[in-house]
C-alpha positions as CSV (number, residue, x, y, z in Angstrom):
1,X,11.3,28.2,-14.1
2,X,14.7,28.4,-15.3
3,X,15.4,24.9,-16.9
4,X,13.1,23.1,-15.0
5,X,10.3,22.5,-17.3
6,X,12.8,21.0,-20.2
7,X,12.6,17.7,-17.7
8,X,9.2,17.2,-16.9
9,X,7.7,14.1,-17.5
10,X,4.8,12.3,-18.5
11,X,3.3,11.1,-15.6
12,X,1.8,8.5,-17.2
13,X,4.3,7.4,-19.3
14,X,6.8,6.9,-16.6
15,X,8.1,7.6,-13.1
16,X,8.8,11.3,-11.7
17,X,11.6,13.2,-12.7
18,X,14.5,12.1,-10.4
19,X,17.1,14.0,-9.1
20,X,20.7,14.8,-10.2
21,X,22.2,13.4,-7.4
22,X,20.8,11.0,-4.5
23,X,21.9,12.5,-1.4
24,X,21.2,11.5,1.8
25,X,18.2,11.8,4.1
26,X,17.9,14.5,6.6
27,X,17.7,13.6,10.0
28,X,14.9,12.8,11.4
29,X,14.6,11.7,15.2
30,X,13.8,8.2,16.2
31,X,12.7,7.5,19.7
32,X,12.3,3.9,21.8
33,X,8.2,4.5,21.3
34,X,8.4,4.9,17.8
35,X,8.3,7.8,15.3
36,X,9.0,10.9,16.6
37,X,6.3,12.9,14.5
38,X,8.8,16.4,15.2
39,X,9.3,16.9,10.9
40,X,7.1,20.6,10.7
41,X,6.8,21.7,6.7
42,X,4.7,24.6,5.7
43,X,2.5,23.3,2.8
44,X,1.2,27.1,1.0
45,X,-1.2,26.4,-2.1
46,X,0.1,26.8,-4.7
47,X,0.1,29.5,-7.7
48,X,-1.9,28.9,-10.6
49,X,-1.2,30.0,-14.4
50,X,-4.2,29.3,-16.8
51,X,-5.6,27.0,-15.1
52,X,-8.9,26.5,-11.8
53,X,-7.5,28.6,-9.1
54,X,-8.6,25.8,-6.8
55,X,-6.2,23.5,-8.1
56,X,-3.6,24.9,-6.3
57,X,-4.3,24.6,-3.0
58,X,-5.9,21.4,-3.7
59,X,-2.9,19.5,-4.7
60,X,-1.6,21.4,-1.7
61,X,-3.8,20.0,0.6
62,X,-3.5,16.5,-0.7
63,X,0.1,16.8,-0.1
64,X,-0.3,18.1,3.7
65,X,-2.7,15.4,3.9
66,X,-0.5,12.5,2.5
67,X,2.6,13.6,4.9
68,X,0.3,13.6,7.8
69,X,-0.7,10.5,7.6
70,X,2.9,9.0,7.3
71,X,3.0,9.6,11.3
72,X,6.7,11.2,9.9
73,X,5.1,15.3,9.4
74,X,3.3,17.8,11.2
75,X,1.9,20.1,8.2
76,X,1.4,24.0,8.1
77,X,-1.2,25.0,5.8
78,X,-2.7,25.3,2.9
79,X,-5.0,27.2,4.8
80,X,-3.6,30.3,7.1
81,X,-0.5,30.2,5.1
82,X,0.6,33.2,3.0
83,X,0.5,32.9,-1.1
84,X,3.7,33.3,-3.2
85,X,4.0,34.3,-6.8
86,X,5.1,32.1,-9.8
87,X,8.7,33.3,-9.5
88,X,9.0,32.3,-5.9
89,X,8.0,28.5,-6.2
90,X,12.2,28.1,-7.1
91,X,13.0,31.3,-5.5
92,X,11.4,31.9,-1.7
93,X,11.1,35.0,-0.1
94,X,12.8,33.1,3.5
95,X,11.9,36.0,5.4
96,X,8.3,35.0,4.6
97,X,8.4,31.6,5.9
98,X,11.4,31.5,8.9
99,X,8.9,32.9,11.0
100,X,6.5,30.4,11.0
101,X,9.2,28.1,12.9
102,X,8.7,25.2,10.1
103,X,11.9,23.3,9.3
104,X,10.6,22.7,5.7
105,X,8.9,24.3,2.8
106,X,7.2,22.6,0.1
107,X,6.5,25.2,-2.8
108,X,5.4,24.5,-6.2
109,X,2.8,25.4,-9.0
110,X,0.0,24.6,-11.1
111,X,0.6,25.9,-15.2
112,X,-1.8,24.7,-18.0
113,X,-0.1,23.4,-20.8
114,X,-3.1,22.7,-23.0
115,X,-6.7,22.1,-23.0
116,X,-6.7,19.4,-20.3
117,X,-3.7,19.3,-19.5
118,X,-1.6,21.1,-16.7
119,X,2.0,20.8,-15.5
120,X,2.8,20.2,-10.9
121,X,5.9,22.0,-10.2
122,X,7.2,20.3,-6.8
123,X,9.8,21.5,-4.7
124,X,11.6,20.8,-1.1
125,X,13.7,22.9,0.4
126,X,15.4,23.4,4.2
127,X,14.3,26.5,5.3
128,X,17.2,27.2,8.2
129,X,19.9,26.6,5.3
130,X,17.8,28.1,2.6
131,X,18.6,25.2,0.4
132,X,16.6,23.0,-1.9
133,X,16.5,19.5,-1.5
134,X,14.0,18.5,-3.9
135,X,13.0,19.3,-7.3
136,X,10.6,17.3,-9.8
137,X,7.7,18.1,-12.1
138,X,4.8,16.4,-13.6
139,X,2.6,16.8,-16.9
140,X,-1.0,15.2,-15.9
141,X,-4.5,15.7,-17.0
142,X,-6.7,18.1,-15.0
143,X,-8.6,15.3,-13.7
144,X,-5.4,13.3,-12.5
145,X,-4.1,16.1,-10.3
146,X,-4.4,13.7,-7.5
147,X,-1.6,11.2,-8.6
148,X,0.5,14.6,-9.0
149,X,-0.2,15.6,-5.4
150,X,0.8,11.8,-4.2
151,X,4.3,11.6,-6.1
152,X,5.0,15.1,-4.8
153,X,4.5,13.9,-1.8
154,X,6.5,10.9,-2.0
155,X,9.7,12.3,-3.0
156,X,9.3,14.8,-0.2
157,X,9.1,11.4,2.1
158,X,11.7,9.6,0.6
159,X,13.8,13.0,1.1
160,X,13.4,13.7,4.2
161,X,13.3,10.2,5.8
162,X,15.5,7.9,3.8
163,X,12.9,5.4,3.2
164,X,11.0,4.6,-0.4
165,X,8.0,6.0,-1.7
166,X,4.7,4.2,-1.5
167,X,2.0,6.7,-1.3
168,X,1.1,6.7,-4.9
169,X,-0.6,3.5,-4.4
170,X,-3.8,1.9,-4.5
171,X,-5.9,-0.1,-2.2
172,X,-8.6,-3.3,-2.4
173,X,-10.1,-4.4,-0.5
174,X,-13.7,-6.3,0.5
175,X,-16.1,-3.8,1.1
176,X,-18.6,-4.6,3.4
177,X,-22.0,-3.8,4.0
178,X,-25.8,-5.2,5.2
179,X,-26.1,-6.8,8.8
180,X,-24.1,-9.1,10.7
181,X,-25.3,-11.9,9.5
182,X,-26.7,-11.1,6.0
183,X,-23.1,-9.2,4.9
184,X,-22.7,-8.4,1.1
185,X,-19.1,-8.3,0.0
186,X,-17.9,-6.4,-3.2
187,X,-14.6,-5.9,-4.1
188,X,-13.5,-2.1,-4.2
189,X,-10.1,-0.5,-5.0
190,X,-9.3,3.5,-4.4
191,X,-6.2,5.9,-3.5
192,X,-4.0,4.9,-0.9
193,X,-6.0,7.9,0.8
194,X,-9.2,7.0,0.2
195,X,-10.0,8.9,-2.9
196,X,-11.2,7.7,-6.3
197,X,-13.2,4.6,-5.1
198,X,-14.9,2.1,-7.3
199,X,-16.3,-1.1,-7.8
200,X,-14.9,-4.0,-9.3
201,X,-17.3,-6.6,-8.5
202,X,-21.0,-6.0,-8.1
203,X,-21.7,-8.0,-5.2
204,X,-23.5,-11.2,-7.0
205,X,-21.6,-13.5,-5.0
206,X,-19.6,-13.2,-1.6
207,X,-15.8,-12.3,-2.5
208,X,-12.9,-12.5,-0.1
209,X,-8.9,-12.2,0.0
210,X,-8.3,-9.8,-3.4
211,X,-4.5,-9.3,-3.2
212,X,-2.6,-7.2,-6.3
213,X,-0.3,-8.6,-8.9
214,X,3.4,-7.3,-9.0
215,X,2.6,-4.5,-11.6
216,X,-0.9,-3.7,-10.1
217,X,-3.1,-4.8,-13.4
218,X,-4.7,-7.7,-12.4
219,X,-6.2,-9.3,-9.0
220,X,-6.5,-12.7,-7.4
221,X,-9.5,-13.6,-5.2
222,X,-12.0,-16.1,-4.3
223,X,-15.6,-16.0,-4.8
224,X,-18.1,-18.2,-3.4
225,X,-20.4,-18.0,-6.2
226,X,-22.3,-21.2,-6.5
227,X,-21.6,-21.7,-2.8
228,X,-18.0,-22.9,-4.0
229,X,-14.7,-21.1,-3.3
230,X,-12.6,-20.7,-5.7
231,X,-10.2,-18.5,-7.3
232,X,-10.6,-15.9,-9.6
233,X,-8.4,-13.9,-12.3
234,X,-9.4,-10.3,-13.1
235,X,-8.0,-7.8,-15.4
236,X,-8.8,-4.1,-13.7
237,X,-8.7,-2.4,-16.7
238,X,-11.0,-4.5,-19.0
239,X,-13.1,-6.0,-15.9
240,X,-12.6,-9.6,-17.4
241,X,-12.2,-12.4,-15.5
242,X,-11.6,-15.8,-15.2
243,X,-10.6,-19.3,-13.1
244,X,-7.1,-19.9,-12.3
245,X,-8.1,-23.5,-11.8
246,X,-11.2,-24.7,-13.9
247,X,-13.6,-27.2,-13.0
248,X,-15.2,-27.1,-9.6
249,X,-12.0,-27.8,-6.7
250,X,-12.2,-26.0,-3.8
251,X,-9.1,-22.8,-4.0
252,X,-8.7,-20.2,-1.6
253,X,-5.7,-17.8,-0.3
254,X,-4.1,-16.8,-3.5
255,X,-0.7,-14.6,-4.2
256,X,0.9,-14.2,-7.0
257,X,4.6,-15.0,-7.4
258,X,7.2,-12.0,-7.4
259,X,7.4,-11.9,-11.4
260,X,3.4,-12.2,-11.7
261,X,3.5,-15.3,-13.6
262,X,2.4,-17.5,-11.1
263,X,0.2,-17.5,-8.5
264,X,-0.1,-19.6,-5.2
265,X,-3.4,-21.1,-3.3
266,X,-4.6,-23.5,-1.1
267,X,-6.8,-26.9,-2.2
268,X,-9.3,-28.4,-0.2
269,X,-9.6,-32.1,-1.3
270,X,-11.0,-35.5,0.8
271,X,-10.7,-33.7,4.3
272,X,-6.9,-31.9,3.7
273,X,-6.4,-28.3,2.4
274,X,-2.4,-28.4,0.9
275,X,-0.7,-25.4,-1.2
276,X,-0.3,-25.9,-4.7
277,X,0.7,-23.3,-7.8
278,X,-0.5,-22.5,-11.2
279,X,0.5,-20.6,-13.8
280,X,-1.0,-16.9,-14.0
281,X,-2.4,-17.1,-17.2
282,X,-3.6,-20.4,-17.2
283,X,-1.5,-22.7,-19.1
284,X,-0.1,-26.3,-17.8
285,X,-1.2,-28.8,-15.2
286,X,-0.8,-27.2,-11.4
287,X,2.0,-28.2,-9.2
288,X,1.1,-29.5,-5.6
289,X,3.6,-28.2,-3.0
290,X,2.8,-29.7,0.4
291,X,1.3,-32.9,1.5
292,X,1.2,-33.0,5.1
293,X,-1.7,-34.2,7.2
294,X,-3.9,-30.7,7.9
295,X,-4.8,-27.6,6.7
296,X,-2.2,-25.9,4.6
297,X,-3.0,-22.0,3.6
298,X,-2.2,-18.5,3.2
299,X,0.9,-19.2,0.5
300,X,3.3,-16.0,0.3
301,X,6.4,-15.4,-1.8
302,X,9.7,-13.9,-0.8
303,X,10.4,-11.1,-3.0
304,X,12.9,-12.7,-4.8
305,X,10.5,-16.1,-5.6
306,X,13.1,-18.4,-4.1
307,X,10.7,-19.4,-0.9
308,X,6.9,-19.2,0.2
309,X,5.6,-19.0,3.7
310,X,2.3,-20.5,4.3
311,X,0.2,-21.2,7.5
312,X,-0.1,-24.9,8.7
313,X,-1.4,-26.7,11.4
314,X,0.4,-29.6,10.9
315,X,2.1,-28.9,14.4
316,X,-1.3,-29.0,16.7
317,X,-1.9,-25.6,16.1
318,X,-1.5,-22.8,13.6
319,X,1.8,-21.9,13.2
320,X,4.1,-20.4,10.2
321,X,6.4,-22.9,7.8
322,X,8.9,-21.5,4.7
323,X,9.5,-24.0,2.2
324,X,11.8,-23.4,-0.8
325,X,8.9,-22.7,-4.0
326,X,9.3,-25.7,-5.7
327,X,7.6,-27.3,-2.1
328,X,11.3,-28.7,-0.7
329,X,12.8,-27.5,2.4
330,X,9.9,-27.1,4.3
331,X,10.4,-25.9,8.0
332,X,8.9,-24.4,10.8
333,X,9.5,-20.4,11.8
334,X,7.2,-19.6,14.4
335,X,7.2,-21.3,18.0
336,X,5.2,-19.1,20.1
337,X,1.2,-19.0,20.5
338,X,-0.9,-19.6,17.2
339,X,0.2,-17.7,14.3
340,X,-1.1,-17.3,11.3
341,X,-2.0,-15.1,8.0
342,X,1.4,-14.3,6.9
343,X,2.8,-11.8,4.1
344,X,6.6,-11.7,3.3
345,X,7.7,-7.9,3.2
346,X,9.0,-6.2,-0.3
347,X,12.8,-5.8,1.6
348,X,12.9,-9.4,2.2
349,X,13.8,-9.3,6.0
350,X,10.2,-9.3,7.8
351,X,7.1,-11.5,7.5
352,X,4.1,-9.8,9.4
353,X,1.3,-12.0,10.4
354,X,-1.3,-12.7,13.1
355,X,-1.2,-14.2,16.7
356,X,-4.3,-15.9,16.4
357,X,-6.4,-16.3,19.2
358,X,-5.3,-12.6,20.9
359,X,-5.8,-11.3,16.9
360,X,-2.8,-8.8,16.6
361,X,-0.6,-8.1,13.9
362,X,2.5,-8.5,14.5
363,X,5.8,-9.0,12.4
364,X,9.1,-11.5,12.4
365,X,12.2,-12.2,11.3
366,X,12.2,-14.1,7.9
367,X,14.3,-16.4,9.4
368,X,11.5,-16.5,12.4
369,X,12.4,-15.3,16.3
370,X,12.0,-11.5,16.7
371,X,8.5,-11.3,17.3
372,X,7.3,-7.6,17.7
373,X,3.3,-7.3,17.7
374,X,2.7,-3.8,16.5
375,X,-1.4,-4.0,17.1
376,X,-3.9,-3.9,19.9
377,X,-6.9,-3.8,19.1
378,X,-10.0,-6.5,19.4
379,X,-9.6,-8.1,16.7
380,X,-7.1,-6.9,13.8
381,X,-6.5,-9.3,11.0
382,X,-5.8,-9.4,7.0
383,X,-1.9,-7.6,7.1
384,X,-0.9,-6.5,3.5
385,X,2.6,-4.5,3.0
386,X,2.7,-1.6,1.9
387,X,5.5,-1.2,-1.5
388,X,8.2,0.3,0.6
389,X,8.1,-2.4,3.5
390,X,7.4,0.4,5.9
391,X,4.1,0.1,7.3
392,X,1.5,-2.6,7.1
393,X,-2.6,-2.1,6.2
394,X,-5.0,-4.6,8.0
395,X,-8.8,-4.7,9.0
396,X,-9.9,-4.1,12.5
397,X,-13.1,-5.8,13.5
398,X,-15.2,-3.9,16.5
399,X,-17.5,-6.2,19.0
400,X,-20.3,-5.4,16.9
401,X,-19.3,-6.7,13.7
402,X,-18.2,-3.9,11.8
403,X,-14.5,-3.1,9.7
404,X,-12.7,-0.6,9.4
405,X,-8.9,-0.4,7.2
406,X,-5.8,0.7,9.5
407,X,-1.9,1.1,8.6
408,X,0.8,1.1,11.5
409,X,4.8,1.7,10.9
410,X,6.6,-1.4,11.5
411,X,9.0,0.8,13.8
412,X,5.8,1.2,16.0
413,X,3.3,4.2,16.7
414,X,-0.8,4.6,17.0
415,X,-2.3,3.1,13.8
416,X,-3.6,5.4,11.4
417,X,-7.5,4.6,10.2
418,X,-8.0,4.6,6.5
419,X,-11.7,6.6,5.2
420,X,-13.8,4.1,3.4
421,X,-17.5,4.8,2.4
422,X,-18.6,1.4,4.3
423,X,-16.4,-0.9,6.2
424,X,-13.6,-2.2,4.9
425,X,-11.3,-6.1,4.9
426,X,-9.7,-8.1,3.7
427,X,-7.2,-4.5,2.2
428,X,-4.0,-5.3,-0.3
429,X,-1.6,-2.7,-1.2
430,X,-0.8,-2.5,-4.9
431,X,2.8,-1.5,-5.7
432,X,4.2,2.1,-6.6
433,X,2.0,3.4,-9.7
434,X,3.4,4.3,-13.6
């Protein structure tokens, strides 16, 4: 593969392999209703050297799948598309594929390296010019294919649209089963798609709100165990865990700050719920940020860690407040009907949140004004970014009590469900993976 394989990288040691250069996107069409989905790219498994012959049009499926569900793509193949050989992956036969009538190829292959271990090639390229546009290459474990299939797919994305990556991600969420009224609530994280689903909490007590830290290794969340809520610590790795504020004070809604070494909540105490902040790890006396009459909730940073929005009634109803992080400053953003719920997005220039009372998801200026509701259904609630400030995941409750995950593109579209063994809330999207 010519000098291609002298740059792979260790997946799990660090990001993909980038490019030379960083040239622009190509052009995709954007239309008044939202995202054209006119992008067509032929997806052929792949070739395999030494290793399952499935592998190769697995990881080519997951990549067809991934792009389809970005709303951006209309994949070709893997199946009904014709195989190529090792020494086309960097080298296609374009008669072969200008044909079909796809504006893009994604080529590639599957090589074992050692026992257990397999290189992805991934490549891009414009079939009409017969140019490449991408080129990157991973060294993963058999049984990690997956995460090779995702970052292929995201520098595909990012290629072809301009925008960053953010589908080698993972999801929590609350996973919800039992009926209406009798609902047990465990804690589950997976694949941005779905995949690779476990556990992290056993259902022994109800749990709500899990939301990521900044570098995706640990998790806030309440618990009511003992009937009480309060906030919980927990490593995902080790499955440790632990309370960000001991002794038995009611805590709810927490975030962590933009560096991960804090982490914001709500306090219920003597009939007022304010916001307060504690250190991540434990250390030093918590710092009380509001003290207005009412309920105070649902703290989150700016990306920079300079301000917090947070939900207050302090108005008459629910509305949305920014305050600088030290608790000064504090000012209303949100003037129309209740809103609430709100999540500052990763570029800094949107919060999305929820008009309460006609429950939609909708999004605003950070500044406030702008209001664009990007939701309809009955009841959709919970909005969580996703890394690239792109789309936003949230729950969507039916009449009869069930919950399922959805993500919609801030630029508008039909929301895309999310496949979840049982239904799904509460969903927070962890940043871009190592």
């Amino acid at each position: 593969m010519r000098v291609f394989l002298m740059g792979l990288t260790a997946l799990a040691a660090s990001p993909a392999l980038a490019q030379e250069s960083d040239p622009p996107p190509v052009d995709v069409e954007v239309t008044s209703g939202g995202v054209n989905q006119s992008i067509s790219i032929a997806v052929p498994p792949m070739p395999v050297e030494g290793a399952e012959l499935a592998l190769g049009r697995n990881i080519a499926g997951v990549i067809a799948s991934d792009l389809r569900g970005t709303g951006r793509f209309a994949p070709l193949g893997p199946g009904g598309l014709p195989n190529y050989s090792l020494a086309q992956a960097d080298a296609p036969a374009w008669g072969d594929w200008r044909g079909l009538g796809s504006q893009q190829l994604v080529t590639g292959f599957v090589r074992a390296t050692g026992p257990g271990q397999v290189t992805v090639g991934c490549y891009l390229y414009d079939v009409g010019a017969g140019r490449e546009l991408v080129r990157q290459g991973f060294a993963v474990t058999t049984d990690n294919w997956r995460r090779a299939a995702h970052k292929c797919a995201d520098a595909i994305y990012a290629r072809l649209t301009g925008e960053g990556a953010f589908l080698d991600t993972r999801v929590v969420f609350v996973a919800e089963t039992g009926p209406k009224n009798q609902r047990q609530k465990r804690i589950a994280i997976m694949d941005s798609d779905g995949a690779n689903l476990r556990y992290l909490t056993e259902g022994e007590a109800t749990v709500v709100t899990p939301r990521f830290s900044p570098d995706g290794r640990r998790l806030a969340y309440v618990s009511y165990a003992g009937r009480r809520a309060r906030v919980w610590v927990l490593d995902i790795a080790s499955g440790q865990k632990r309370l960000l504020v001991p002794g038995l004070a009611l805590t709810s809604a927490p975030r962590f700050s933009p560096d991960g070494n804090r982490i914001a909540y709500a306090l219920s105490a003597n009939g007022n719920t304010d916001i307060w902040i504690a250190n991540a790890d434990g250390s030093g006396a918590p710092q009380r940020l509001t003290s207005a009459p009412g309920i105070d909730t649902a703290p989150s940073f700016s990306p920079d860690g300079r301000r917090i929005v947070f939900e207050s009634d302090r108005s008459g109803s629910q509305q949305l407040y920014v305050m600088d992080a030290d608790g000064s400053n504090q000012r209303r953003i949100s003037f129309g009907g209740p809103a609430g719920s709100p999540s500052w997005s990763p570029r800094g220039d949107k919060i999305a949140f929820v008009r309460i009372g006609a429950f939609r998801v909708g999004v605003m200026n950070a500044n406030g004004g702008g209001e664009q509701l990007l939701t309809d259904g009955w009841q959709d609630e919970s909005p969580s970014w996703a890394p690239n400030g792109q789309f936003v995941m949230f729950n969507r409750f039916t009449r009869d009590g069930r919950s399922s995950l959805y993500a919609v593109n801030v630029n508008g579209g039909a929301a895309r469900r999310l496949p979840t063994p049982q239904d799904g809330s509460d969903p927070s999207w962890s940043p871009l993976q190592r």
